[in-house]
C-alpha positions as CSV (number, residue, x, y, z in Angstrom):
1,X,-100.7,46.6,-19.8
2,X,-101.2,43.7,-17.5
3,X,-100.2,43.2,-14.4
4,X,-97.8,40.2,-15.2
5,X,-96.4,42.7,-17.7
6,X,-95.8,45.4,-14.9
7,X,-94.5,43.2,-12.2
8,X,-91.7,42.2,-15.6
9,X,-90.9,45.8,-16.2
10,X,-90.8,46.6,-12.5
11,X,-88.1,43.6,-12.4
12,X,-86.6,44.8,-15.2
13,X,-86.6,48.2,-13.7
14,X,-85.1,46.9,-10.2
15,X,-82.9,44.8,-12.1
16,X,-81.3,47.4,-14.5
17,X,-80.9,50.0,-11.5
18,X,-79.0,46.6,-8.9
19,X,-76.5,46.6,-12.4
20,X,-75.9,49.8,-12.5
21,X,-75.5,50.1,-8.9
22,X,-73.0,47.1,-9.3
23,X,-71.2,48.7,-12.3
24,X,-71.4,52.2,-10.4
25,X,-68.9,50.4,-7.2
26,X,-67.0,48.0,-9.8
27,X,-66.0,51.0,-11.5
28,X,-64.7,53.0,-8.1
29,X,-63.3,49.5,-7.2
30,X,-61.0,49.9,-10.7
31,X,-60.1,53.4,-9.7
32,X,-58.5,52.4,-6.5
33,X,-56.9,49.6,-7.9
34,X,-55.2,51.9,-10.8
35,X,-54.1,54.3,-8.2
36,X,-52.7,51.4,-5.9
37,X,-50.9,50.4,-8.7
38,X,-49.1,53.7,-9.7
39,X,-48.4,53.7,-6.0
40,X,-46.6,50.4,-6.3
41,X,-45.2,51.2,-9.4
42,X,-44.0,54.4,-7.4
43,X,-42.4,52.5,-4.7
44,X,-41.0,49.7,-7.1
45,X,-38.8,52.5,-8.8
46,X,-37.7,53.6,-5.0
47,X,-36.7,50.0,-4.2
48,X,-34.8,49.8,-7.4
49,X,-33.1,53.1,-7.2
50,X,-32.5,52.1,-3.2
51,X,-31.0,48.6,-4.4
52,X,-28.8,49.9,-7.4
53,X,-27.1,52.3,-4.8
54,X,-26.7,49.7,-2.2
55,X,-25.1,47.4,-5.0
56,X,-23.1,50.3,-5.7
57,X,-22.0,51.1,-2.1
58,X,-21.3,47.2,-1.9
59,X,-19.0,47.6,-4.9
60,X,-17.0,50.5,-3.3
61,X,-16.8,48.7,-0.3
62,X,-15.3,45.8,-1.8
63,X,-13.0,47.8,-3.3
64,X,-12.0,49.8,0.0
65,X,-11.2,46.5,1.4
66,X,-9.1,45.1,-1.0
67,X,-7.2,48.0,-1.3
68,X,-6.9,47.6,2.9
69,X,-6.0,44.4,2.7
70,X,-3.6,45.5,0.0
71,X,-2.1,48.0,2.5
72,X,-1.4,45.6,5.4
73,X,0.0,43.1,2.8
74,X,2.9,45.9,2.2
75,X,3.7,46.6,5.1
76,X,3.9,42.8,6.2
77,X,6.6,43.1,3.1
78,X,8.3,45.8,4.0
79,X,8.8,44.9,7.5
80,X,10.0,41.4,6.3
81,X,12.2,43.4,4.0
82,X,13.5,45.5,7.0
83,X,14.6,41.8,8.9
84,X,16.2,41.0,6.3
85,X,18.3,43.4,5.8
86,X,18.8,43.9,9.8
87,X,19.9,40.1,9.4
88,X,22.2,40.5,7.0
89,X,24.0,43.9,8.5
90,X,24.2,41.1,11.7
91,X,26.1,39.2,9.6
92,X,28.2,41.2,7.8
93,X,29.1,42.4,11.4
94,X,30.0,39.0,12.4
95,X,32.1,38.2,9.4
96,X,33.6,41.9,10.0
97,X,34.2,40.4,14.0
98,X,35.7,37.4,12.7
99,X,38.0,38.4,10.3
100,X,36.7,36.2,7.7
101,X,35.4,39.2,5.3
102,X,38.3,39.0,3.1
103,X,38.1,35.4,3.0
């Protein structure tokens, strides 16, 4: 063998063991990434679980509130409903006053 041929296999050698090397950290490189992604997968699903009971909790809340807003508007009519009919025993007690109740 001659010594051109050596230094070639030598480079070939070097060469073979720098790819490896290369391939070697590439392939822990992909290993992290995988688990980084089934951790972020992970924590996608929490989001989503976390946002489908907010959305939820917004719902309910909504619906408390109309049903509060529902309450006061009841008892807005029944007060109204007691004036009235305070107004109108005023003036059937006028009327009664004035004698004009058989009129």
């Amino acid at each position: 063998m001659t010594s051109e041929e050596e230094k070639t296999i030598r480079l070939l050698e070097t060469r073979t063991r720098q790819l490896i090397l290369k391939f070697t950290q590439m392939k822990e490189d992909h290993e992290e990434l995988l688990e980084e992604l089934v951790k972020k997968d992970t924590e996608l699903q929490e989001v989503k679980q976390r946002n489908k009971l907010l959305e939820t909790n917004y719902a309910n809340l909504k619906m408390a509130k109309m049903l509060e807003v529902g309450d006061k508007d009841i008892n807005a009519a029944r007060q109204r409903i007691s004036k009235l009919v305070r107004d109108v025993d005023k003036c059937i007690a006028l009327l009664k006053g004035s004698g004009l109740e058989n009129a």
